[in-house]
LUMGU-52286 format. One record per residue (C-alpha): x, y, z; residue in three letters. Coordinates in pm, 1 decimal, decimal comma. Layout:
BEGIN
xx:X	yy:Y	zz:Z	aa:Ala .
...
REM end
This chain:
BEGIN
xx:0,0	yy:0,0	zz:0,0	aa:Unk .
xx:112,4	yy:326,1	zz:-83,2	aa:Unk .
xx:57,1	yy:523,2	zz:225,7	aa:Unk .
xx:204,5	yy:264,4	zz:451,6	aa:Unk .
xx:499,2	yy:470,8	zz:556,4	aa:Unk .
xx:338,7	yy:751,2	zz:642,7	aa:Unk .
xx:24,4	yy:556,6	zz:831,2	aa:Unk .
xx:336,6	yy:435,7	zz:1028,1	aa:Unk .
xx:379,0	yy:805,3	zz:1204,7	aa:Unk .
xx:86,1	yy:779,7	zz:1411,8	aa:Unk .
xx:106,1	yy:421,2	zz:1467,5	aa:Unk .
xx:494,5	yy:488,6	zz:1575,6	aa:Unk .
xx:334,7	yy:759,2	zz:1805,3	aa:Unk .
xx:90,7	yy:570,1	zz:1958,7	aa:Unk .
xx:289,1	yy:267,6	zz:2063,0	aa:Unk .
xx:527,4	yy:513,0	zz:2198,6	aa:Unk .
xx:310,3	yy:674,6	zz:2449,9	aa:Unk .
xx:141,5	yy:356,6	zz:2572,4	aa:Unk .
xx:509,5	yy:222,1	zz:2633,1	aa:Unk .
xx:617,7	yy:555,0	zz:2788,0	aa:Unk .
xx:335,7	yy:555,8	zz:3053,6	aa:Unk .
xx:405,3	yy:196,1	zz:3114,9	aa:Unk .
xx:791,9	yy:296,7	zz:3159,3	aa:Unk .
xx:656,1	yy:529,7	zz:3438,6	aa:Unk .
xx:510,0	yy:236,1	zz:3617,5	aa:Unk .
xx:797,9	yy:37,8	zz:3757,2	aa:Unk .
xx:1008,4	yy:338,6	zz:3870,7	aa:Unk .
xx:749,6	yy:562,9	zz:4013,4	aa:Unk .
xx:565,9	yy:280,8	zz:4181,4	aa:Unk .
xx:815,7	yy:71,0	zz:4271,4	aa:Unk .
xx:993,2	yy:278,7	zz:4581,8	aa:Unk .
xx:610,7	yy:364,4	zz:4672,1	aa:Unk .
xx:501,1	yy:-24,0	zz:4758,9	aa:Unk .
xx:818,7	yy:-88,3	zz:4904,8	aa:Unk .
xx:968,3	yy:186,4	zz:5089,1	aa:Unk .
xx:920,5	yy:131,3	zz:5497,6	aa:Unk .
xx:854,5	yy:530,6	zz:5472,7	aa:Unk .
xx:621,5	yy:560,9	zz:5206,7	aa:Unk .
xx:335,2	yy:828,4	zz:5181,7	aa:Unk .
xx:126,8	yy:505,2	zz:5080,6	aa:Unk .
xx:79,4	yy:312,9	zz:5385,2	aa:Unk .
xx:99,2	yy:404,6	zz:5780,0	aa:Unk .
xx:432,5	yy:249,2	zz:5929,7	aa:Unk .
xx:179,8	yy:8,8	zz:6083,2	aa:Unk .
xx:142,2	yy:-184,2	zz:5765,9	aa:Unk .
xx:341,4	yy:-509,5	zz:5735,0	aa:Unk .
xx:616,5	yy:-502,5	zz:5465,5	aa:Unk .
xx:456,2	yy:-824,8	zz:5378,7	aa:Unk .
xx:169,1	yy:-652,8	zz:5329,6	aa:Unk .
xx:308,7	yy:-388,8	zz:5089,3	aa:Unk .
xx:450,7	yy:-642,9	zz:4915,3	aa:Unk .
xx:167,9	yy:-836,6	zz:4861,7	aa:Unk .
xx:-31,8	yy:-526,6	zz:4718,4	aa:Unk .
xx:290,1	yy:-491,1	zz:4489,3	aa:Unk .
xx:228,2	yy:-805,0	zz:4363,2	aa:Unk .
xx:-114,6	yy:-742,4	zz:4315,3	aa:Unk .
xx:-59,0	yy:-425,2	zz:4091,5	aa:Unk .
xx:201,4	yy:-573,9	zz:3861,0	aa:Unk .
xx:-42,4	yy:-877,8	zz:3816,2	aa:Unk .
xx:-354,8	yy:-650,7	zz:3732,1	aa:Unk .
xx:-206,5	yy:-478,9	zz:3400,1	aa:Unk .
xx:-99,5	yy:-840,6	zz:3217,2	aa:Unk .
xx:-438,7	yy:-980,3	zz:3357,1	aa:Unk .
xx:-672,8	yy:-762,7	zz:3213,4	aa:Unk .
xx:-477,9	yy:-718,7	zz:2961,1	aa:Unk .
xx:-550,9	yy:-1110,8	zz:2858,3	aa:Unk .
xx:-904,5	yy:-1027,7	zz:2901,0	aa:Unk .
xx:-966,8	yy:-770,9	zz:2724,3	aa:Unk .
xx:-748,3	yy:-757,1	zz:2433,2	aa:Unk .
xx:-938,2	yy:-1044,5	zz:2235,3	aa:Unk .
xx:-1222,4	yy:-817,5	zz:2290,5	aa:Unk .
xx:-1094,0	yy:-539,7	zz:2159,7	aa:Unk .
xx:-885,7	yy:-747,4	zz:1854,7	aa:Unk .
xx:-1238,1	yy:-864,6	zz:1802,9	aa:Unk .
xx:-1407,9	yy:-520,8	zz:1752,2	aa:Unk .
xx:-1104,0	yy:-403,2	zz:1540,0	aa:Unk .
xx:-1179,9	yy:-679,3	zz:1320,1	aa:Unk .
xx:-1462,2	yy:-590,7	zz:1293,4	aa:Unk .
xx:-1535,8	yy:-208,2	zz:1259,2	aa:Unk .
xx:-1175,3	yy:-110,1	zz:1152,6	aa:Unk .
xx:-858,0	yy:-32,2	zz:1344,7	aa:Unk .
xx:-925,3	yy:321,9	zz:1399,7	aa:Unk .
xx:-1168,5	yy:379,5	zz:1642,9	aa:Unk .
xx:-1037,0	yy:77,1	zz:1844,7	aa:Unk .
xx:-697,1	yy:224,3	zz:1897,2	aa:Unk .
xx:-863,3	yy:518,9	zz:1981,1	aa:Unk .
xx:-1079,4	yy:385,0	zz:2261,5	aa:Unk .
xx:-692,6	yy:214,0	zz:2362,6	aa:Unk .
xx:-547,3	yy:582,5	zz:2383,5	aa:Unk .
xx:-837,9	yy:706,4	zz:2590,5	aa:Unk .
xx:-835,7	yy:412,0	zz:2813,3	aa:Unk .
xx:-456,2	yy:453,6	zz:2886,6	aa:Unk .
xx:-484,2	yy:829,0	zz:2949,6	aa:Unk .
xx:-752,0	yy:785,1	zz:3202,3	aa:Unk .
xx:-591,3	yy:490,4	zz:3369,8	aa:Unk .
xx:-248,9	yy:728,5	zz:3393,6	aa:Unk .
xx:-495,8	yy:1013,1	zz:3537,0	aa:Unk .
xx:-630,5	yy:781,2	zz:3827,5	aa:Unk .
xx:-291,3	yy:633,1	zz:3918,0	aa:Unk .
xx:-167,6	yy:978,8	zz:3949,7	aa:Unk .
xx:-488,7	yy:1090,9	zz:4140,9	aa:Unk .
xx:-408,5	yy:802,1	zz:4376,1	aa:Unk .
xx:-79,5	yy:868,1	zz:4435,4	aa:Unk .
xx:-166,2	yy:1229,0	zz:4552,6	aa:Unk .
xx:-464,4	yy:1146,4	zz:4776,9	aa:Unk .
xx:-247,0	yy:836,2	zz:4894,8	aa:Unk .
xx:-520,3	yy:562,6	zz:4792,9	aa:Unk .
xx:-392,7	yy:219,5	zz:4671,3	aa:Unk .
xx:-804,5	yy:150,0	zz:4556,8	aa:Unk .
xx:-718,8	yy:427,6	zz:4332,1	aa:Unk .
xx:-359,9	yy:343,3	zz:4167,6	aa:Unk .
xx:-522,2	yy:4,7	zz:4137,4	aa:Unk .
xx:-848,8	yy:128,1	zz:3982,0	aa:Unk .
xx:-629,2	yy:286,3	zz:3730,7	aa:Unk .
xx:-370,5	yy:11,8	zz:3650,3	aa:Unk .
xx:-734,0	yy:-201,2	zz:3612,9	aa:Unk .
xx:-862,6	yy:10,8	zz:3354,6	aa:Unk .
xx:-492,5	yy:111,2	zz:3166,7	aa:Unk .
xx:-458,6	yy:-280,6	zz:3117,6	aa:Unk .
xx:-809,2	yy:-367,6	zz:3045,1	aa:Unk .
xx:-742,4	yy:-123,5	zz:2733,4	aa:Unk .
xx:-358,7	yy:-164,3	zz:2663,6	aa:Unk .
xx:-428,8	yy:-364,7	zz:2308,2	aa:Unk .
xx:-277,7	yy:-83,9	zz:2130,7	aa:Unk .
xx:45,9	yy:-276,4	zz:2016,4	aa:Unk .
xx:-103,8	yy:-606,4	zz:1870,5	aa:Unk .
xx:-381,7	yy:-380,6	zz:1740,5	aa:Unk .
xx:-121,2	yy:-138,8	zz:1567,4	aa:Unk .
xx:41,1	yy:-480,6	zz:1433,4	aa:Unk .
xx:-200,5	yy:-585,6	zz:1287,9	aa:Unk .
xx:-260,5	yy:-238,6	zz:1145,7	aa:Unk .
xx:57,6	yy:-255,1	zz:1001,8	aa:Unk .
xx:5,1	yy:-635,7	zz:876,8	aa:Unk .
xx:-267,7	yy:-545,4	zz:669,6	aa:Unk .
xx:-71,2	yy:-277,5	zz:446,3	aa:Unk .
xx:256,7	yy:-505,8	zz:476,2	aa:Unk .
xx:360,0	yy:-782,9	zz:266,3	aa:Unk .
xx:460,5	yy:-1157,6	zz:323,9	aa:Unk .
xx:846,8	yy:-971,7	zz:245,1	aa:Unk .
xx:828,6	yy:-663,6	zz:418,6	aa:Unk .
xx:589,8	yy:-795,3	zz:717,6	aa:Unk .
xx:874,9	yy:-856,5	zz:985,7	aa:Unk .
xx:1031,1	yy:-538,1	zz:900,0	aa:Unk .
xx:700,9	yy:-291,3	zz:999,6	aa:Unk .
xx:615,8	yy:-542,0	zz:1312,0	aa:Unk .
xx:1015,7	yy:-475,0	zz:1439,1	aa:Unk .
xx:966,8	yy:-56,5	zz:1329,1	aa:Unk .
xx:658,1	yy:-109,5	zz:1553,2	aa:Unk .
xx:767,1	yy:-286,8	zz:1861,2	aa:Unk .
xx:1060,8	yy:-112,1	zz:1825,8	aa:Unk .
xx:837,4	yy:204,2	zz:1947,0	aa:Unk .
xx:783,3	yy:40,3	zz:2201,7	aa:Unk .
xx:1111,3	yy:-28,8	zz:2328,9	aa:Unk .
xx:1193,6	yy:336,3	zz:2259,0	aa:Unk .
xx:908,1	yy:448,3	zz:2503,3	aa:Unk .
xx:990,5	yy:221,3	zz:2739,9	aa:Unk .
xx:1339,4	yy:329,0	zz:2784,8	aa:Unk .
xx:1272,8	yy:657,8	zz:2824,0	aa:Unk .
xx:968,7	yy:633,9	zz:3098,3	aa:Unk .
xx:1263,4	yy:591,6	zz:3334,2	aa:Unk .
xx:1457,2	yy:839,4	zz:3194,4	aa:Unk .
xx:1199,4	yy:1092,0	zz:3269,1	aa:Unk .
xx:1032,1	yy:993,8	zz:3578,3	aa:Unk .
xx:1418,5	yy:994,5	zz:3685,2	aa:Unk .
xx:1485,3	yy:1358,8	zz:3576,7	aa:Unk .
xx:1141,4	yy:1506,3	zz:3657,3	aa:Unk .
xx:1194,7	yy:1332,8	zz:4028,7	aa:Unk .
xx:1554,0	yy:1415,2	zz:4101,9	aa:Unk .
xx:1597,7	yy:1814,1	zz:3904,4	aa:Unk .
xx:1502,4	yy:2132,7	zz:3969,1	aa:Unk .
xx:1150,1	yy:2113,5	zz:3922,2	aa:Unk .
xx:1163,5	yy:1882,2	zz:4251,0	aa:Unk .
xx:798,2	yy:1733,9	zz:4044,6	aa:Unk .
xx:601,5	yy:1476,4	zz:4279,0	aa:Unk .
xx:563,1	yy:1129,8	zz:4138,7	aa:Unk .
xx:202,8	yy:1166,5	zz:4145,9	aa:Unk .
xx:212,8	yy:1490,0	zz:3916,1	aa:Unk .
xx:411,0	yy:1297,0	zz:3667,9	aa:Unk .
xx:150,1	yy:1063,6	zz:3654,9	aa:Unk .
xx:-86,7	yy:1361,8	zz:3591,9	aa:Unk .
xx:143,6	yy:1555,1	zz:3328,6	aa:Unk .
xx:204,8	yy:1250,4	zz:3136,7	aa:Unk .
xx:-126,3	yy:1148,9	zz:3067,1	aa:Unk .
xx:-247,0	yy:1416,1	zz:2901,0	aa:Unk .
xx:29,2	yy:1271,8	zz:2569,7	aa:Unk .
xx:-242,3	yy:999,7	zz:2533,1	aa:Unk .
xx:-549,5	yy:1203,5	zz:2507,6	aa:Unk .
xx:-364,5	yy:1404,6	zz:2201,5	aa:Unk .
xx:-272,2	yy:1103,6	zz:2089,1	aa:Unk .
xx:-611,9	yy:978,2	zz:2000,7	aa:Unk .
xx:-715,2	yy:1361,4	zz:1834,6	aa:Unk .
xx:-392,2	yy:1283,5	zz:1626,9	aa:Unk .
xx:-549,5	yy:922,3	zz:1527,5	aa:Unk .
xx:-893,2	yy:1101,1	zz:1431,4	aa:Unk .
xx:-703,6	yy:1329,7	zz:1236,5	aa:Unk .
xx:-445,3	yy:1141,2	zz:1070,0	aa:Unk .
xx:-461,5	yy:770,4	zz:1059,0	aa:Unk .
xx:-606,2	yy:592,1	zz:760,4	aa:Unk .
xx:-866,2	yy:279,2	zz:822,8	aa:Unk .
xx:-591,4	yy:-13,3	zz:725,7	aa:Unk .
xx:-933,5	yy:-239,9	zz:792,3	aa:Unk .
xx:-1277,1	yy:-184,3	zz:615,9	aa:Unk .
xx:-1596,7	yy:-242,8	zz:868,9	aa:Unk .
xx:-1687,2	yy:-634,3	zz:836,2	aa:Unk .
xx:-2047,5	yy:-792,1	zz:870,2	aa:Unk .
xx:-1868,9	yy:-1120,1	zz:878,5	aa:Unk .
xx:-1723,8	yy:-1069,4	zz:1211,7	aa:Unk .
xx:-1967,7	yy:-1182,9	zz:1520,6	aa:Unk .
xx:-1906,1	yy:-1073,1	zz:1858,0	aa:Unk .
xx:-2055,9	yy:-1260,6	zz:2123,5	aa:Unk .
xx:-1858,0	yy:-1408,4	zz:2469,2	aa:Unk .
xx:-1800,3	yy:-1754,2	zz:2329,7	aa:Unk .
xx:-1689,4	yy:-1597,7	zz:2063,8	aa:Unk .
xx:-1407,7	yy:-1357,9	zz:2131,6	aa:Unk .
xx:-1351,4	yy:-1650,5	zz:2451,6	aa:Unk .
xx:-1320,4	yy:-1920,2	zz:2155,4	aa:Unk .
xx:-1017,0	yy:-1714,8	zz:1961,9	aa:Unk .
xx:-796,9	yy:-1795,0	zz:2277,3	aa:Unk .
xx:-923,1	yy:-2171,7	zz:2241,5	aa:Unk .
xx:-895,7	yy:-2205,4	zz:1857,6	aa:Unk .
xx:-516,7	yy:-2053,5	zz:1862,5	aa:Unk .
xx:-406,4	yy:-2295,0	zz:2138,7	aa:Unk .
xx:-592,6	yy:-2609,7	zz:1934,0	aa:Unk .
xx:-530,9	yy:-2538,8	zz:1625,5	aa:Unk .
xx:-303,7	yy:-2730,1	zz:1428,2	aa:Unk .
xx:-108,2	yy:-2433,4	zz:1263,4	aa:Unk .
xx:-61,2	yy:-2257,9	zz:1561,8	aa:Unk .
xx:-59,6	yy:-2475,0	zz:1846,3	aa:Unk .
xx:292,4	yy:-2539,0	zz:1939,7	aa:Unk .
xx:382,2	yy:-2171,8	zz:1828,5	aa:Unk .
xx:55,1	yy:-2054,7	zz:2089,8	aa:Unk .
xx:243,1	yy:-2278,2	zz:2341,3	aa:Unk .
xx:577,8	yy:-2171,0	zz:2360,4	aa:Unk .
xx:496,1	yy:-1770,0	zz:2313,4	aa:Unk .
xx:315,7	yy:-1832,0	zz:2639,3	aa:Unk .
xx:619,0	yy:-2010,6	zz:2825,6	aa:Unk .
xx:855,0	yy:-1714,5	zz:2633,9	aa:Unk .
xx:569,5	yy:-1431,3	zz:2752,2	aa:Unk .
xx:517,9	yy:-1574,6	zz:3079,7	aa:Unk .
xx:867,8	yy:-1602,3	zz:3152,2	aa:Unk .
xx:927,5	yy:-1271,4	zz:3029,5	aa:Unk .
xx:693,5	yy:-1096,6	zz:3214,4	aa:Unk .
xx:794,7	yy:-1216,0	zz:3503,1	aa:Unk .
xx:1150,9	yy:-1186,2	zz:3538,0	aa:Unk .
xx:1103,6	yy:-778,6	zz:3392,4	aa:Unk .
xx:832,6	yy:-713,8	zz:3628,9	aa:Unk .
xx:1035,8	yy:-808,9	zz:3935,8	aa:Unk .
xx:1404,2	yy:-650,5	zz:3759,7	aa:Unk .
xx:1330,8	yy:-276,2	zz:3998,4	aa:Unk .
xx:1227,1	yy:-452,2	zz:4317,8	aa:Unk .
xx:1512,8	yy:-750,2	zz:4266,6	aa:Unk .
xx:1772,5	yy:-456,7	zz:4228,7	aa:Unk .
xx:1599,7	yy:-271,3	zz:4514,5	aa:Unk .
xx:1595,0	yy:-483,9	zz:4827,0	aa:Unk .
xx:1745,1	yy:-824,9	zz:4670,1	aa:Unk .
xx:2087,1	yy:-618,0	zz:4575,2	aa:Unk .
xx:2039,2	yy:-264,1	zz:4746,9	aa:Unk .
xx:2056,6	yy:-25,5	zz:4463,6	aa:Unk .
xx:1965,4	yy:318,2	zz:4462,7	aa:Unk .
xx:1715,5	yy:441,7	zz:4263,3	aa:Unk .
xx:1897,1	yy:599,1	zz:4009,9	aa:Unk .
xx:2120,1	yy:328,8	zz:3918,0	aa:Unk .
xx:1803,5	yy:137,4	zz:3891,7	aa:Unk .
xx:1649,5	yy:397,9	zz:3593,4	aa:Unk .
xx:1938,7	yy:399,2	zz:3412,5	aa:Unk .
xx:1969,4	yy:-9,9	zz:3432,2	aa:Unk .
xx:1623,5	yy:34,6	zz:3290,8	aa:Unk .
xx:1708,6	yy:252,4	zz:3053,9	aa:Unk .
xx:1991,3	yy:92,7	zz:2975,3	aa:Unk .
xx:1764,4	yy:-242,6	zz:2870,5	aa:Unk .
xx:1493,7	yy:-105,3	zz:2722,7	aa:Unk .
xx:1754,6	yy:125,5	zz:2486,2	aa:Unk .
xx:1884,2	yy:-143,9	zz:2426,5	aa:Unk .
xx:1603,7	yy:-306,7	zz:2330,5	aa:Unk .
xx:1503,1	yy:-14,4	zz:2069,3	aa:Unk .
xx:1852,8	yy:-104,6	zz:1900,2	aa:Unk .
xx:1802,5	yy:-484,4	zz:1910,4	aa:Unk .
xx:1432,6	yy:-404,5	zz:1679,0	aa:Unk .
xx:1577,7	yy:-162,8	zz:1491,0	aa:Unk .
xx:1925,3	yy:-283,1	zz:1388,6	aa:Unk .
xx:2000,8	yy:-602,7	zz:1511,6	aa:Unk .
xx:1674,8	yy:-828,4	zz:1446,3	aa:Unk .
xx:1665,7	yy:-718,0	zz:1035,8	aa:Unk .
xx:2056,2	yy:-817,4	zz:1032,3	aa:Unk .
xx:1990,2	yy:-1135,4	zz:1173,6	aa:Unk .
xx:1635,8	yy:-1230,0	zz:965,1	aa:Unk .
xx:1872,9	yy:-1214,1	zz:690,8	aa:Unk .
xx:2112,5	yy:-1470,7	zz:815,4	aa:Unk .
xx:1917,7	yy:-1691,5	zz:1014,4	aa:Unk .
xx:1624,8	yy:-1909,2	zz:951,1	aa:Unk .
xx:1295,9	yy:-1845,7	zz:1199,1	aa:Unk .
xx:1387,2	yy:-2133,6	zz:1357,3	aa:Unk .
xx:1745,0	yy:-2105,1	zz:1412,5	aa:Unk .
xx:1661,7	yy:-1755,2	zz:1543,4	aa:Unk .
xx:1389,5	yy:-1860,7	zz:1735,7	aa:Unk .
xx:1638,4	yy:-2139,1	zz:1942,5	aa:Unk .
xx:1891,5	yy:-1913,8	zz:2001,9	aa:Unk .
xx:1652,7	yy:-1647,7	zz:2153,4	aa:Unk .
xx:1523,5	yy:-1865,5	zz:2406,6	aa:Unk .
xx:1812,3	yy:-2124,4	zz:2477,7	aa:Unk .
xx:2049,9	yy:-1761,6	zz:2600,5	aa:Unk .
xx:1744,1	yy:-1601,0	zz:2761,8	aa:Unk .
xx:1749,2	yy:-1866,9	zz:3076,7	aa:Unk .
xx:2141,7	yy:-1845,7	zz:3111,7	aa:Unk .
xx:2190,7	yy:-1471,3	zz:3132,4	aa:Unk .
xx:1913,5	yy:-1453,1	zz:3430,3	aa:Unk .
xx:2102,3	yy:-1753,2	zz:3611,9	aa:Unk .
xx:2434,5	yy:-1551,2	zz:3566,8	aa:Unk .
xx:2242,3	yy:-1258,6	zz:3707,8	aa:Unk .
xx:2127,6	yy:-1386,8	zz:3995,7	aa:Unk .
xx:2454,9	yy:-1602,5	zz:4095,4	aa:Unk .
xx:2712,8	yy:-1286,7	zz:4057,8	aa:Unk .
xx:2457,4	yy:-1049,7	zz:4177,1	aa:Unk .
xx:2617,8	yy:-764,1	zz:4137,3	aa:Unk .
xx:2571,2	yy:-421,4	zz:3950,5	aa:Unk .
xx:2882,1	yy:-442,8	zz:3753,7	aa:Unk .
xx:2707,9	yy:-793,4	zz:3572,6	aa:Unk .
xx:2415,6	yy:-622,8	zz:3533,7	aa:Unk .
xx:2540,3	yy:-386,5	zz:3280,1	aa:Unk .
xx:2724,2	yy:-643,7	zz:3111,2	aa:Unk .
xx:2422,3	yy:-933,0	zz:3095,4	aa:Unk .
xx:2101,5	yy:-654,1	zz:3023,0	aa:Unk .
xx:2269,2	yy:-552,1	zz:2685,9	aa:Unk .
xx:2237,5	yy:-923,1	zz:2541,5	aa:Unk .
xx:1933,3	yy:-1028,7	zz:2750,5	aa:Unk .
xx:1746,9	yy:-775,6	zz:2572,1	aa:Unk .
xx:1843,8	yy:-828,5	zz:2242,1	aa:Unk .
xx:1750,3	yy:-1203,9	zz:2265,6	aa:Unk .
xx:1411,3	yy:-1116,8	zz:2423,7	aa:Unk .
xx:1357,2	yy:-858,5	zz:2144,8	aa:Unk .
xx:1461,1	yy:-1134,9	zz:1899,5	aa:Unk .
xx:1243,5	yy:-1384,7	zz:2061,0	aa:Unk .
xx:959,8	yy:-1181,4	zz:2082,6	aa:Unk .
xx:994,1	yy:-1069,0	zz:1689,4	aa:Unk .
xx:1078,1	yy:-1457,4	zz:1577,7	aa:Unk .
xx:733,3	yy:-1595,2	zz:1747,6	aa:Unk .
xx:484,7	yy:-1285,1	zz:1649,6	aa:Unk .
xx:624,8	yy:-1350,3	zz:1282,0	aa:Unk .
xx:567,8	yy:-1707,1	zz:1312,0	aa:Unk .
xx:238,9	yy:-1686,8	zz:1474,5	aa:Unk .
xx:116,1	yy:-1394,6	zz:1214,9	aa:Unk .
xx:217,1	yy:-1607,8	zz:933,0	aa:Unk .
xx:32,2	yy:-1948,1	zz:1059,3	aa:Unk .
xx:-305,6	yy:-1685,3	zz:1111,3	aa:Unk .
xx:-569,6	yy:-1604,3	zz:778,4	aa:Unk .
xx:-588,7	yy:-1243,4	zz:734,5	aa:Unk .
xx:-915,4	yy:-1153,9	zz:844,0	aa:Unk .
xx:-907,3	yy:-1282,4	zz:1202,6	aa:Unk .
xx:-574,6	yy:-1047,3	zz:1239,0	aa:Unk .
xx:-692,3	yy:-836,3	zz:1522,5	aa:Unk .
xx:-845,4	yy:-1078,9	zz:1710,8	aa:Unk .
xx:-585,6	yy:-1362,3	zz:1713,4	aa:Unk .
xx:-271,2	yy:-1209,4	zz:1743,7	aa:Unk .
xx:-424,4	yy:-978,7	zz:2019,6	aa:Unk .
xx:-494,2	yy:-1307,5	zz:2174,8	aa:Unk .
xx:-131,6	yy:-1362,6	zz:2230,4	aa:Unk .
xx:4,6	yy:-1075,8	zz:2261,4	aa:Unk .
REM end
C-alpha cells in the first residue's frame, strides 16, 4: 500500500506513548510499595503486606490485559482499526490520570483502579500490528512489526529516563504529578489518530461478537493445528518474560540494594537497548538466520543470562548481561509474532494475534 509509511507516524506515536506511561510504572511505583517510609501506607502496615499489594498491581495490568485484548482485537476486526486504537489511547490516558490521582490522595483503591482500567485497554500494540500487517507484505511484514515494537522499546526506555529527571531536578515534580502531566500525551494522541490515521481495515459484517466468541479465539489458537505449538511456547517465552522484567526494579531494590537511580538507568539501559536490538540487530539477523534457528537461540540464552544474574549479583554484571538479555528477548519476541502472524488467515488479524500478545 502506498501510504504505509506515512500511516506508520501515528502508529509509531501511539505505541510510543502507551510504552512511555508503562515505563513510568515500575520506577514511580516501585519505591512507593516498598519503601518502609512511604506516603502510601501508615508504618503500621506489614512489609509483607506492601509487598503483597505490589504483587497485586504488577499482576492486574498483564491480567486484564488477557481479558480484554481479544475483545478489543475482536471489535477491530470488525469495525476497523481506527476507532479501536482510539478507545486504547483514551483508556490509557484515564488509567495514567487515576494512578496519578491516587498517588496524591495516597489511595492504593485508586492506583489500582487505574492500573485495572490502563490494562483492560492496553491492546494498542497487537492492534497497531495488525494495522501494520494489513498494508505489509509476506516480504516486508517482519520489517514494519520490528519498526513497531521497536516504538515500544523506545518508550519504554525513556519512561525511566523521565520519571528519573522530573523526580531528582530542579523542578523537585512529585511522582504523582508525573503521573498527571504525562497522561495528558495519550489524550492528544487519540485527536492525532482522528485526524491522521487511515482505516488499514474496512468495517466487516462477517465478524460476530458474542462471549463464546471472542472466549473461543484464545481456544482455537491454542488447538489449532497451525498454531498450536507456536501458541504454546509464546506463552512459556511471555510468561517467563513478564515475570523476570516485572520483578528486575524490586530484585535490584531490596534483593541487591541499589539506589534508585542506578536502577532507571539499568532500565534505561535495557529497554535502549532493546530499541537497538528491533531496529538494527533483528533485520541483520532475519537475513542470516532461519525463523527457527533464530527462534532457538533467543530462548536457549534467555534462561542463562538470568542464572548468571542472579549467581554474581552484582551491579557491575548487570550492565554487562542486560545488553544481550534484551536483544535475545527482542529477537524472541519478533521470531514468534512472525511465526504466529504467518500461521493466522488475514481476516481474524486483530483478534488472534491480540490473543497472544
Amino acid at each position: 500500500m502506498k501510504n504505509t509509511r506515512f500511516a506508520i507516524i501515528p502508529l509509531f506515536l501511539t505505541i510510543f506513548v502507551d510504552a512511555l506511561g508503562m515505563g513510568l510504572v515500575f520506577p514511580l511505583l516501585t519505591p512507593l510499595f516498598i519503601d518502609t517510609n512511604s506516603v502510601l501506607f501508615d508504618s503500621s502496615i506489614l512489609s509483607s503486606t506492601r509487598h503483597l499489594l505490589f504483587g497485586l498491581l504488577l499482576a492486574i495490568y498483564p491480567l486484564m490485559t488477557f481479558l480484554g485484548s481479544p475483545w478489543l482485537g475482536t471489535l477491530s476486526d470488525k469495525y476497523g482499526r481506527k476507532s479501536v486504537l482510539i478507545i486504547c489511547m483514551i483508556g490509557n490516558g484515564l488509567g495514567l490520570f487515576m494512578m496519578g490521582a491516587g498517588v496524591a490522595a495516597g489511595s492504593v483503591a485508586f492506583i489500582l483502579c487505574g492500573r485495572l482500567i490502563a490494562g483492560l485497554t492496553a491492546a494498542s500494540l497487537p492492534i497497531a500490528q495488525a494495522a501494520m500487517i494489513d498494508r505489509s507484505t509476506p516480504e516486508t511484514k517482519s520489517k514494519y512489526m520490528s519498526i513497531i515494537t521497536a516504538a515500544n522499546a523506545i518508550g519504554f526506555s525513556l519512561g525511566p529516563v523521565l520519571s528519573g529527571v522530573l523526580l531528582h531536578s530542579s523542578l523537585l515534580l512529585s511522582s504523582s504529578t508525573i503521573f498527571l502531566i504525562i497522561s495528558t500525551l495519550p489524550f492528544l494522541i487519540a485527536i492525532l489518530i482522528f485526524y491522521l490515521f487511515q482505516e488499514s481495515r474496512k468495517a466487516s459484517k462477517d465478524v460476530k461478537i458474542n462471549l463464546w466468541n471472542v472466549l473461543s479465539h484464545i481456544y482455537i489458537v491454542f488447538k489449532a493445528r497451525e498454531t498450536k505449538k507456536t501458541s504454546f511456547t509464546f506463552l512459556l517465552f511471555l510468561l517467563g518474560y513478564y515475570v523476570a522484567f516485572n520483578y528486575f526494579s524490586t530484585y535490584f531494590i531490596i534483593g541487591i540494594g541499589l539506589k534508585e537511580t542506578e536502577v532507571f538507568s539499568l532500565l534505561t539501559y535495557y529497554s535502549a537497548w532493546s530499541a537497538i536490538a528491533l531496529l538494527f540487530i533483528i533485520p541483520f539477523l532475519a537475513k542470516k538466520l532461519t525463523t527457527q534457528q533464530n527462534l532457538l537461540l533467543s530462548t536457549a540464552l534467555q534462561p542463562m543470562i538470568l542464572i548468571c544474574m542472579i549467581v554474581f549479583a552484582h551491579s557491575a554484571v548487570f550492565w554487562i548481561t542486560l545488553a544481550p538479555f534484551a536483544i535475545f528477548v527482542a529477537n524472541g519476541y519478533v521470531t514468534l509474532l512472525t511465526i504466529f502472524s504467518n500461521a493466522t488467515p488475514p481476516e481474524h488479524q486483530g483478534k488472534i494475534v491480540s490473543s497472544v500478545t
